[in-house]
N, C-alpha and C positions, 0 to 999 in steps of 0.2 A: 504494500500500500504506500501508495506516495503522493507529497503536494509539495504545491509551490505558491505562496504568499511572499509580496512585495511589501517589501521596508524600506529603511534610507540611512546613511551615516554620515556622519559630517567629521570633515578633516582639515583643522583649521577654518576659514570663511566661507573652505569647497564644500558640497555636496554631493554625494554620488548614488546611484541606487542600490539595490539590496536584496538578493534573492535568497528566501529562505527555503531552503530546500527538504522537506524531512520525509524521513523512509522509513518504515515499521513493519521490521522481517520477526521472524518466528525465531526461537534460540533462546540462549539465554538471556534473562533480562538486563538489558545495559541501556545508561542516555547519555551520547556523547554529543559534543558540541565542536566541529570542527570548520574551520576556514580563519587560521587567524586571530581565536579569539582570545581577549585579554581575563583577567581573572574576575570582574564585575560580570562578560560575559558566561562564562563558566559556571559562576553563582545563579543566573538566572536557572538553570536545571531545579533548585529547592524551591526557588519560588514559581515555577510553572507549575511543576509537582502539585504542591501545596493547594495553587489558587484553580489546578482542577479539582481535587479533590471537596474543595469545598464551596466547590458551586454545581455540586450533584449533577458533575460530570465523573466517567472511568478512566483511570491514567491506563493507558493500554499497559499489556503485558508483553514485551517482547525485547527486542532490541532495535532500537530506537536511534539512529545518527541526524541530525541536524547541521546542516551545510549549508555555511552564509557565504554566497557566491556573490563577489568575484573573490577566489581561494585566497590571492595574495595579495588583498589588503590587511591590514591589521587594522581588528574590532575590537571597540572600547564600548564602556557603560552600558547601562542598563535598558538601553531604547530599545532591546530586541527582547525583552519579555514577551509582549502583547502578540506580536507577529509571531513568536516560536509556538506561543499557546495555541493559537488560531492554526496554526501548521502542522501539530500535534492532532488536535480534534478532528481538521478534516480530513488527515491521511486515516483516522483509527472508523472515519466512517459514521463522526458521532455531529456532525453538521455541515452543511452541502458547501463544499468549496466558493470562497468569495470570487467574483467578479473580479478579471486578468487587470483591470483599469484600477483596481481597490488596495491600496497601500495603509500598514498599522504602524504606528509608534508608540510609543508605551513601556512604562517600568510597573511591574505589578508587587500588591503588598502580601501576603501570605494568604489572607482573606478574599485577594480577586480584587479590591481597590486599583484601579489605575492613577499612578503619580507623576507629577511633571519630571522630565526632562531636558537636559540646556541643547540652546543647536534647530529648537524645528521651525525657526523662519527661515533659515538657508535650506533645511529640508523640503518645506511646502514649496520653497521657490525652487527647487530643482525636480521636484515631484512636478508644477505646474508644466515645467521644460519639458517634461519624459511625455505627457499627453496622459499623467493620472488624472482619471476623474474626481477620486472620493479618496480622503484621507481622514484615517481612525486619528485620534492624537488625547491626551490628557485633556482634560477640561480647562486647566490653570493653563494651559499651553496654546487656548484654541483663537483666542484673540490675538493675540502677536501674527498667529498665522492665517486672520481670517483676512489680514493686508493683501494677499495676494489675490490678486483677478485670476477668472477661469479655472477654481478647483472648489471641491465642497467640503469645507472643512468641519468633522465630526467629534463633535467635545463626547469626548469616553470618561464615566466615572467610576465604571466599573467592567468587571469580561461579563458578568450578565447581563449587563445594557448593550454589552457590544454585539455578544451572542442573539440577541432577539432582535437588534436593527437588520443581525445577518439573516436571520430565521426567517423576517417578514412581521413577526409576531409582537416588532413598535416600530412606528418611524421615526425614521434617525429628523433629529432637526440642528437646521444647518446656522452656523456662525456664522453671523454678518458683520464686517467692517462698519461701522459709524459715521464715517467719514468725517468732515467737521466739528459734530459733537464730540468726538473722540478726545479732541485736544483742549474741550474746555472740561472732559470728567475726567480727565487724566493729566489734565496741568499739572507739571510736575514743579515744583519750585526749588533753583539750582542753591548751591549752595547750605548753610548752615542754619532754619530759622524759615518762618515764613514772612513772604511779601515783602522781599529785599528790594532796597528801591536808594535813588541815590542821593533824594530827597532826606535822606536820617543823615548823610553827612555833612556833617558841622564845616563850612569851612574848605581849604584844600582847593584850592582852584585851581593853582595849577596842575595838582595832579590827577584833578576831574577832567581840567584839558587836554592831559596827555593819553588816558586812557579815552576819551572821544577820538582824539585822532587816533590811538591803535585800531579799536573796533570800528573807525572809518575806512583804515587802509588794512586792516589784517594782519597788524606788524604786531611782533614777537616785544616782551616791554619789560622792563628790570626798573624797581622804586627799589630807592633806598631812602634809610629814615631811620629815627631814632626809635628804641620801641615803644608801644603804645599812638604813637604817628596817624592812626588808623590804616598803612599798606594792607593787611589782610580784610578790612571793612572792605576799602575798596575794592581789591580783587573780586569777592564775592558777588556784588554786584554789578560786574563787568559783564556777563551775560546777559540779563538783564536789558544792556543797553546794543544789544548783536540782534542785528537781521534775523527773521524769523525763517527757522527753518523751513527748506522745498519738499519735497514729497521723497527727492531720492536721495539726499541727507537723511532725514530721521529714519528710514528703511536701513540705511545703510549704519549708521548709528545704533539701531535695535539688533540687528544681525549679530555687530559683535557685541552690545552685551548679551543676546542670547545664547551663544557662543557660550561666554564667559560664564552662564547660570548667573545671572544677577537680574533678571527681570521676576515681577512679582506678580501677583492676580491685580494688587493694587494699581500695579502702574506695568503693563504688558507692552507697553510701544514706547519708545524717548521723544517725548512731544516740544523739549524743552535742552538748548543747546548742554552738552554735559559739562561738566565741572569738577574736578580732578583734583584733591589735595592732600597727595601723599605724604606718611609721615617722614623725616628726613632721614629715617632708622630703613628706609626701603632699598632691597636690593637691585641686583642689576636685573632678574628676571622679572623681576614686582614693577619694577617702571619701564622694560622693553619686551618683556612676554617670556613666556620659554613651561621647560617643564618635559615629562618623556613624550605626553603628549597635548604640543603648545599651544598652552592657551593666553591669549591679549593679556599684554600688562596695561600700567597705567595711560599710557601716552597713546595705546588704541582706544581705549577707551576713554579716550578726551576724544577720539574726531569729531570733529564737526565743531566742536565747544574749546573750553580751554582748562588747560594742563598748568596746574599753581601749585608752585616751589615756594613753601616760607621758608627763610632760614636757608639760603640758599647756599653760604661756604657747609652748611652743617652737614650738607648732602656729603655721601662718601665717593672718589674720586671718579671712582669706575661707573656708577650708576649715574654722577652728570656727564660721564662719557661717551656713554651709553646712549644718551641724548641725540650728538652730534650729526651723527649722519640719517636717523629718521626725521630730524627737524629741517635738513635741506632736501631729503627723496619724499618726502611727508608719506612712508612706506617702512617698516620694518621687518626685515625678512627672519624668519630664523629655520635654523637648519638642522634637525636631529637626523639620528639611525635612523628612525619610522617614516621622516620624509621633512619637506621646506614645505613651509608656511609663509604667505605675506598678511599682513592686517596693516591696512589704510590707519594715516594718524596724522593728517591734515588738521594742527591746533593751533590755534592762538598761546603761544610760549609764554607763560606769564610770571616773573619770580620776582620773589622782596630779599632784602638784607639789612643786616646795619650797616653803617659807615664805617664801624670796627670794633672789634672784638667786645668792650664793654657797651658798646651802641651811643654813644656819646659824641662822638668827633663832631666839631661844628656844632652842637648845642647850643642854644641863644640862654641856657640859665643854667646848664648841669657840665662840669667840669670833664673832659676825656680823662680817664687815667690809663691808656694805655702809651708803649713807645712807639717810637716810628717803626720799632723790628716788628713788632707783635701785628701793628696794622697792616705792613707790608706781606706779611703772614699770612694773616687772614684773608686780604683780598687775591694772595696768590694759591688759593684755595679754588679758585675758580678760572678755568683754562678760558687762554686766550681765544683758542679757534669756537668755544662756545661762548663766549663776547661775543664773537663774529656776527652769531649768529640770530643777536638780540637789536633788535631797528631804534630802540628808545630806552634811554636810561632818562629818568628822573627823580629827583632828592622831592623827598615829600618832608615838610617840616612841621615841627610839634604846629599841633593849634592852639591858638594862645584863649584865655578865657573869656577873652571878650565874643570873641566867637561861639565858642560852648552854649554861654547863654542868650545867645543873639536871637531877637524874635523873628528874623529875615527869614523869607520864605527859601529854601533852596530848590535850585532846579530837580525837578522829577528826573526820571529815568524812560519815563516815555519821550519828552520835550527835548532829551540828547537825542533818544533812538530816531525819529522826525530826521537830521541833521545828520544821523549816521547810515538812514536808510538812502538820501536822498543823493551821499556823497558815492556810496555801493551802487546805486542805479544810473550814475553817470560812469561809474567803471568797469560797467557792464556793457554797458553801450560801448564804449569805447572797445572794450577786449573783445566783442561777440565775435565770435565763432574762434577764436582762440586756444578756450579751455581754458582763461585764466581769467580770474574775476575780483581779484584785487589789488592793488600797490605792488603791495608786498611778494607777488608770488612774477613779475614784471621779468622778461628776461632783457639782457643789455642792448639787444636788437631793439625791444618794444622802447626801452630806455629812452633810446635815443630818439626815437621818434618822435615820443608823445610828452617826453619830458622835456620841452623846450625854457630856457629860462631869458627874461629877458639883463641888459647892460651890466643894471645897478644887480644882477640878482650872481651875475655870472664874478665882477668882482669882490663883490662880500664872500662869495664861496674859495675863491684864490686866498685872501686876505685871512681866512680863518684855516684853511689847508696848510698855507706855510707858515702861521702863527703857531697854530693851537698841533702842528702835529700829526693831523688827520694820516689816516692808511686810505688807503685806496679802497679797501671795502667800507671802509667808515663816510667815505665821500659817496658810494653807493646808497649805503643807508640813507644818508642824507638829502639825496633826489629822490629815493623813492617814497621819503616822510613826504619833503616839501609838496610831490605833487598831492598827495592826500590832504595836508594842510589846505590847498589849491582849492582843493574840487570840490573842500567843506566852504568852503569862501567863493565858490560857482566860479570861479576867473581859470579858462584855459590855457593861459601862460601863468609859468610858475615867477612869482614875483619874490624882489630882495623882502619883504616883509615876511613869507613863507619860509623863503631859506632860513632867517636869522631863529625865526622859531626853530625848525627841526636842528638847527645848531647847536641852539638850547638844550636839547637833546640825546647828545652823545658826552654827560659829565662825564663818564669812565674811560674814555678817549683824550680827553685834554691834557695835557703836561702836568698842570697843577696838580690832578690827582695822584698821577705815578711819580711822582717827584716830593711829594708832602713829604 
């Protein structure tokens, strides 16, 4: 006796299909599980056991092999419960083979309970690909995958509900996508707190200005400040003031964290850019992925959103190194025995520090007590080539009290976003059909095109080049601030008023600093 039920596995962001193939010969009684599998798949044999037995079904008596084709991938987790059961029942002749278009996903609990599994938005959309019709899936599981068009996705809470949608004997009823309501029951609110907004901060202007112009141009941003400053206030609310996500962002977004297991029944789709704030004790796998079978660190699971470093020397060397080349392929690859993985990690780079070691330097009322050794220490705690890689440094300074208690209304977080949507829809325009839709991501071809400056703008930038120092990539950063500056200010030439600001810009590039 023999069947074949279709599953699915996921390998890294891939997905591929899944044939379970199981045979039930006469002999001794044996259940083996063969094709690759890892030891959660192995474990499912107790739990199929188990949740026939007690859903007044008969475990057959025989000998029993189960082969998840194709032979020579290697199988992980517990997704092939639901499919082995189903594969098991109809070879022994105990329910009529499913439908060649009808694929199950599923972890089962002792009792026949079906429980979620991470990975089945990249499943359903590769299921979609294949020309599956109907897809079994966990209940907690069915919304993240009812996103996809063209498949019918079946919330299982149990194998008797599944067994009688098979039987005839209930009809299955089908998960439907929300579409727009989705994102107003599933608002997710980023960061720490609800209803961050940029209206609670006190004060800070210029470095309200400088995070408008990152999430204007897309560019990578480094505050420095003394502690308590509010840098982490800020950061938090930097989302907040970021273009709302498109339809193939948040898809793309939800993928790796369902990947990852981190989506919940509460919030199944990322409706809301993400926001990343690793503690500075994270390793190099915990912020660039890895593992025997790798799954997204922090920096995937920023795309779309943004990746915040507090404490930025505190990092350990290897994990901000770790940084450097996903921050300019916005892609990080990893490479084990079982196979290479890419996970996308297109983020907004965001990190704070002090000015040195006791956070004091430049204080307007608290004393530094550190030496010039100690500070030079400190800030050489952070590699040069990830400098490179950050478009805006600026010093955020204590707030003084008059400000604290000031009755002044401050600007919202809508009233920036207006100002930061309007500057991204002029960079849209400009880049279309490119691929490139911000400042920030600008190659030296477009550079030069589009970054035209006029007299007064071309000699302030000479004037501060051979003054202040400037590298060559620090003068990059600096045209690709200034036209963002520009295009908040609507003028499509880049003016000396723009450059002198994004000047402002690069404190950790000046003499002064490396020479204190």
């Amino acid at each position: 006796m023999f069947s074949t039920v279709l599953s699915l596995g996921v390998f890294g962001m891939d997905s591929y299909e899944i044939r379970v193939e199981t045979d039930i010969s006469t002999g001794m009684p044996t259940f083996d599980i063969v094709g690759l599998p890892d030891t959660a798949v192995k474990e499912s044999k107790d739990r199929v056991r188990s949740a026939i037995k007690n859903n007044d079904y008969t475990f057959p008596v025989g000998k029993i092999v189960v082969n998840l084709a194709p032979a020579d991938t290697k199988k992980s987790g517990s997704v092939y419960d639901l499919p082995i059961l189903v594969g098991i029942l109809s070879a022994s002749g105990q329910i009529t083979p499913p439908d060649p278009d009808c694929a199950f996903i599923g972890e089962l609990s002792l009792g026949g309970d079906i429980n979620p599994v991470s990975g089945t938005l990249p499943m359903a959309i590769e299921a979609q690909k294949r020309g599956i019709k109907r897809l079994f899936v966990p209940k907690d599981n069915s919304y993240e995958c009812s996103v996809v068009d063209g498949i019918e996705i079946i919330a299982a809470t149990s194998v008797s509900e599944v067994l009688d949608i098979l039987s005839g004997k209930k009809e299955a009823v089908r998960t439907l996508f929300e579409g727009g309501d989705a994102f107003e029951k599933y608002r997710k609110n980023v960061g720490k707190g609800i209803g961050l907004d940029f209206s609670e901060v006190k004060g800070q202007r210029a470095a309200k200005r400088a995070l408008e112009v990152a999430a204007a141009g897309g560019h990578n941003l480094l505050m420095i400040g003394a502690p308590g400053s509010g840098k982490s206030m800020l950061a938090k609310r930097l989302p907040t003031i970021l273009p709302d996500m498109s339809r193939e962002e948040w898809i793309e977004s939800t993928k790796i964290h369902s990947v990852a297991g981190l989506l919940t029944k509460d919030h199944p789709i990322i409706t809301e850019r993400p926001f990343r704030s690793p503690h500075h004790t994270v390793s190099v796998v915990g912020i660039s992925g890895g593992g025997t079978m790798p799954k997204p660190g922090e920096i995937s699971l920023a795309h779309n959103g943004v990746l915040f470093l507090d404490e930025l020397p505190e990092f350990g060397r290897s994990a901000l190194e770790a940084l450097r080349q996903p921050l300019e392929d916005n892609c990080v690859t990893i490479s084990r025995a079982s196979g290479r993985v890419s996970y996308p990690c297109d983020v907004m780079f965001v990190a704070a520090m002090n000015p040195c070691p006791c956070g004091y330097f430049g204080h307007p009322s608290k004393k530094c007590s550190c030496s010039s050794v100690s500070i030079e220490r400190y800030l050489s705690r952070i590699s040069g080539p990830l400098l490179d890689r950050i478009d805006i440094h600026v010093d955020v300074m204590p707030v003084e009290y008059r400000q604290l208690t000031d009755d002044k209304k401050e600007e919202t977080s809508a009233e920036i976003k207006q100002r930061v949507n309007a500057a991204r829809e002029i960079q849209r325009k400009r880049y279309a059909g490119s691929g490139i839709y911000s400042n920030a991501k600008i190659t030296p071809a477009m550079e030069k095109e589009f970054c035209r400056t006029d007299k007064k703008g071309d000699l302030l930038l000479e004037t501060a080049f051979n003054k202040l120092g400037f590298s060559a990539r620090a003068y990059d950063k600096i045209i690709k601030v200034s036209r963002t500056i520009a295009d908040l200010a609507g003028s499509e030439e880049i003016l000396a008023e723009h450059i002198a600001e994004a000047i402002q810009y690069r404190s950790l590039d000046r003499k002064y600093w490396a020479n204190r």
